[in-house]
C-alpha positions, 0 to 999 in steps of 0.5 A: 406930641408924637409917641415914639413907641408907636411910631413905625421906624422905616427900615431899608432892605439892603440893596444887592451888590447886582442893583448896586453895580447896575446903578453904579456909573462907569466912573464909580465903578472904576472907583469901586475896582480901585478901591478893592485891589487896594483892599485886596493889597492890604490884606496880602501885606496883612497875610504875609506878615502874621505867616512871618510871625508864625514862621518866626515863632515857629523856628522860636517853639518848634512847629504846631502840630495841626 
């Protein structure tokens, strides 16, 4: 029977993005750029729609004072 409270419980250390691009081949990395600019797309569409609710609020309430 094997105690689980004594166990140790293996723990990784997370890899560096520096290790994970130098393992990476040049088909993942491709990927991995394809996969960011589509991330980075989503949030722009994501950015340009809350700055047109707030502009709609905006001309709604008037302006936010900062």
């Amino acid at each position: 029977m094997i105690d689980d409270e004594t166990t140790p419980i293996s723990v990784r250390k997370p890899v560096s993005l520096e290790a994970q691009l130098e393992n990476s081949s040049i088909d993942e990395l491709e990927q991995r750029i394809t996969s960011l600019r589509a991330e980075i797309t989503l949030c722009e569409k994501s950015i340009a729609s809350k700055r047109a609710q707030r502009a709609a609020a905006d001309s709604v309430f008037g302006a936010r004072s900062s």
